[in-house]
MARMIBA-209217 format. One record per residue (C-alpha): residue number from 0; residue in three letters; chain; y, x, z. Coordinates in nm, 2 decimals, decimal comma, padded with zeros to 4 digits. Each point is the difference from the previous one (the first is absolute). Layout:
BEGIN
R seq type mol      y      x      z
R NUM  ALA   A      Y      X      Z
...
END
This chain:
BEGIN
R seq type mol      y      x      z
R   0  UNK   A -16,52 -08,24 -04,12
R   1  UNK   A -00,38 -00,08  00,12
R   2  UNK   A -00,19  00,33  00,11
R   3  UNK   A -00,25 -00,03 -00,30
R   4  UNK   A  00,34  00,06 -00,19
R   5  UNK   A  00,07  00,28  00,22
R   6  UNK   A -00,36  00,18 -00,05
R   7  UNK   A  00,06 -00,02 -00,38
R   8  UNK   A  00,36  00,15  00,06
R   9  UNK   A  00,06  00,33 -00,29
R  10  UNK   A  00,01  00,37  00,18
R  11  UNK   A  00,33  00,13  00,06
R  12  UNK   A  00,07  00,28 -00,21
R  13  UNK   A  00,24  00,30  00,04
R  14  UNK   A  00,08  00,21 -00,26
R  15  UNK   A  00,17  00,36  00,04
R  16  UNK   A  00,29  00,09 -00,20
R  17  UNK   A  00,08  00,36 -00,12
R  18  UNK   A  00,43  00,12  00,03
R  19  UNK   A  00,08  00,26 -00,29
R  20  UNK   A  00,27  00,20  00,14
R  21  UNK   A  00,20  00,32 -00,12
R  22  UNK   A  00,33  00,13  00,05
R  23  UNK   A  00,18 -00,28 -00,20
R  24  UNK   A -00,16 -00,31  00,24
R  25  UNK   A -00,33 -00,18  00,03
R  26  UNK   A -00,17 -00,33 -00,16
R  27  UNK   A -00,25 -00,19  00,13
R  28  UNK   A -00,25 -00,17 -00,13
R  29  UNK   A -00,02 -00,37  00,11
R  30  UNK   A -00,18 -00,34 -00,06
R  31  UNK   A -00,20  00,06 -00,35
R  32  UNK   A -00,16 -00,30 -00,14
R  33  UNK   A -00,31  00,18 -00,08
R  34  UNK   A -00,07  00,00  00,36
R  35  UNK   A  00,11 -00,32  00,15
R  36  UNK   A  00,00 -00,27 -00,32
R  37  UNK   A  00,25 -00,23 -00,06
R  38  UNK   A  00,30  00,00  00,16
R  39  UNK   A  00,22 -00,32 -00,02
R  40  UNK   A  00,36  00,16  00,16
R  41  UNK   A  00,11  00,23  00,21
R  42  UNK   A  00,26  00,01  00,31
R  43  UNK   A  00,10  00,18  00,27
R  44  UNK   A  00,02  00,00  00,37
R  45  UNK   A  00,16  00,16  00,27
R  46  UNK   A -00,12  00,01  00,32
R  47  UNK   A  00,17  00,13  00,36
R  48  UNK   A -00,17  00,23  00,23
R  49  UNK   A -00,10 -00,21  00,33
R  50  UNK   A -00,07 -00,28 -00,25
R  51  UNK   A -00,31 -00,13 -00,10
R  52  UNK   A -00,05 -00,21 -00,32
R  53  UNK   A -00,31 -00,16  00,02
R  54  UNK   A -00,27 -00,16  00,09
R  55  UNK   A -00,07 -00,22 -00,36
R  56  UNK   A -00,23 -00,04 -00,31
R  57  UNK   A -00,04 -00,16 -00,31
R  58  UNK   A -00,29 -00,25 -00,12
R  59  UNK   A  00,08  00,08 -00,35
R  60  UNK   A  00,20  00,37 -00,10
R  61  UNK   A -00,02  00,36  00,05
R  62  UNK   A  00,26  00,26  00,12
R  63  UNK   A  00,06  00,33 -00,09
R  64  UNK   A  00,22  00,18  00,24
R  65  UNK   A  00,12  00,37 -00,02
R  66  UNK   A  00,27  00,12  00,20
R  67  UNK   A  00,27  00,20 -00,14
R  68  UNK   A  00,25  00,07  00,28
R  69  UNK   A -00,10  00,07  00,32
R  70  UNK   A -00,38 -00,05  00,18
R  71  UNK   A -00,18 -00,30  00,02
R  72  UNK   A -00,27 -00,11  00,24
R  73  UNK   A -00,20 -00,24 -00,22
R  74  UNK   A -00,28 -00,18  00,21
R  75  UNK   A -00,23 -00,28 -00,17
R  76  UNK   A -00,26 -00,21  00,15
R  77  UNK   A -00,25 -00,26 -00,03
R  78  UNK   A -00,13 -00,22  00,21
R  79  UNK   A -00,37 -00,02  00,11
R  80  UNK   A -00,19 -00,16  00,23
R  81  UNK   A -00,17 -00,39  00,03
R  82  UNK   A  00,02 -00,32 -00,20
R  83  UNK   A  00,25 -00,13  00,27
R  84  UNK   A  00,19  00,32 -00,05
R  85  UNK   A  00,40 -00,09 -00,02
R  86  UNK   A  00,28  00,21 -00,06
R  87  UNK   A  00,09  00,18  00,37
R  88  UNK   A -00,29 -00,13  00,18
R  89  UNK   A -00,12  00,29  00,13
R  90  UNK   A -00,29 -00,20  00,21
R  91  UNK   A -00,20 -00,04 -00,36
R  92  UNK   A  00,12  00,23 -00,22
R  93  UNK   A  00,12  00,42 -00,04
R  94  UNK   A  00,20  00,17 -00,23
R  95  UNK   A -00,10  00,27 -00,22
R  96  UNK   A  00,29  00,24 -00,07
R  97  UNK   A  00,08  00,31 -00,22
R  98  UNK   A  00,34  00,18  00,01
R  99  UNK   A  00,19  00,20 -00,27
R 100  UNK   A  00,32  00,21  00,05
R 101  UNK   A  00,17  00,01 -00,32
R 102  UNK   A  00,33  00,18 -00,12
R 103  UNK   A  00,15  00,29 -00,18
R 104  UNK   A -00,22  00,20  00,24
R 105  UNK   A -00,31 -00,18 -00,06
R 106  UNK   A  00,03 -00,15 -00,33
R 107  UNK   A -00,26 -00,28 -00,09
R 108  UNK   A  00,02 -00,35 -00,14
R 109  UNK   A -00,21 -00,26  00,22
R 110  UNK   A -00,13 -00,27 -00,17
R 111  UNK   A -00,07 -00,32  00,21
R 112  UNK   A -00,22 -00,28 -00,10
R 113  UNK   A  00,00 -00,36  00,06
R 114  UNK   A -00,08 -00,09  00,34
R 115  UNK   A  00,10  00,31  00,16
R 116  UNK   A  00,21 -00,06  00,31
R 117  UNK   A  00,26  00,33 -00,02
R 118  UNK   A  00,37  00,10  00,16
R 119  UNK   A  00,21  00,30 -00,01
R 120  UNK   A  00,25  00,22  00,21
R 121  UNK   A  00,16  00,32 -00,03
R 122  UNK   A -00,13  00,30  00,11
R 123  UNK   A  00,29  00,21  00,18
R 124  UNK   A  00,35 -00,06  00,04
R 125  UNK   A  00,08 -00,10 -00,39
R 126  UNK   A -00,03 -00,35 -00,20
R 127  UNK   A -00,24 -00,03 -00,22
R 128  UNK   A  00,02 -00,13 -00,32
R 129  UNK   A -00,33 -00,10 -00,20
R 130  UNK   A -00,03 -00,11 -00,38
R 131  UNK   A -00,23 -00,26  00,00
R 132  UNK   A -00,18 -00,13 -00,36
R 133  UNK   A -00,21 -00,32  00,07
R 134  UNK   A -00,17 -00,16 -00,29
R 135  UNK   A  00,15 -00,35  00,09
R 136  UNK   A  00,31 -00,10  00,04
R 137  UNK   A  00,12 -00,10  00,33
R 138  UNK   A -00,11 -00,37  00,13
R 139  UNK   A  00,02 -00,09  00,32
R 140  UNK   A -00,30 -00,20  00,00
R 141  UNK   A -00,19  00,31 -00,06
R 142  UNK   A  00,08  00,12  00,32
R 143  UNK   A -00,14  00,00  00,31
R 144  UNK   A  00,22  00,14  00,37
R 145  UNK   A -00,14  00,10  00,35
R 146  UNK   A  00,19  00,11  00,29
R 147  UNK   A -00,04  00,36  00,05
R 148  UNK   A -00,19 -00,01  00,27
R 149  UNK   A -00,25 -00,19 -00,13
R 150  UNK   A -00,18  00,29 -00,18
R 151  UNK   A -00,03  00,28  00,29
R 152  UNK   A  00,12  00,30 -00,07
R 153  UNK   A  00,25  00,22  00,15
R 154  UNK   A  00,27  00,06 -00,20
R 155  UNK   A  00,20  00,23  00,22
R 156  UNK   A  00,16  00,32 -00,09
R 157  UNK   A -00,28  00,31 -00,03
R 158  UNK   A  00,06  00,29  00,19
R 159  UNK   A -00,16  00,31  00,11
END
């Protein structure tokens, strides 16, 4: 993907969701199609605590990830920097980053556009498990892998 691709990359979005609870359970609100557009299936996905699933992005399609069991750490980032910029060459080229924790706790839906380089781990000692609703159906020429540390950021465990 060229960097003029990359400046013309859609804003991330993150919407928050509302729980309804009483003393016969909750319901939460999800992914609404008002909000993110069309969306083409959905799946799920588990992911391990000490695990990170990431670094990739799409040329073409748009996730839509909320996390129903369990916290997530959802970062996403594009790539900036010359017209020589590569992927991980961190001579001619920086990362800009945003990071979401998402969960029962903190529940939002983070919609991720074309282009945008994003991973996820859990946040504590439970899996998480994340609905994700992209508009495309999976192709695995629409994908695009880095190692993880070719985007810097430190994905250790947050304490204080």
């Amino acid at each position: 993907m060229s960097e003029e691709r990359a400046e013309a990359l859609g804003e991330v979005e993150v919407y928050d969701r509302t729980i309804h609870a009483d003393a016969r359970g909750s319901v939460e609100e999800g992914i609404k199609r008002s909000e993110v557009g069309h969306i083409e299936y959905v799946y799920r996905t588990t992911c391990y605590p000490g695990v990170v699933k990431g670094w990739h992005r799409h040329v073409e399609h748009t996730d839509r990830m909320w996390c129903v069991a369990g916290m997530a750490r959802v970062v996403v980032a594009r790539m900036r920097g010359g017209e020589d910029a590569q992927p991980g060459d961190l001579a001619t080229m920086w990362y800009e980053t945003q990071e979401h924790v998402i969960g029962p706790l903190a529940p939002k839906v983070v919609v991720i556009p074309p282009g945008w380089w994003h991973a996820f781990t859990p946040v504590g000692p439970e899996p998480c498990v994340i609905i994700n609703a992209p508009d495309m159906a999976y192709d695995p020429e629409d994908e695009e892998r880095l190692p993880l540390d070719a985007i810097p950021f430190e994905w250790q465990e947050v304490s204080g």
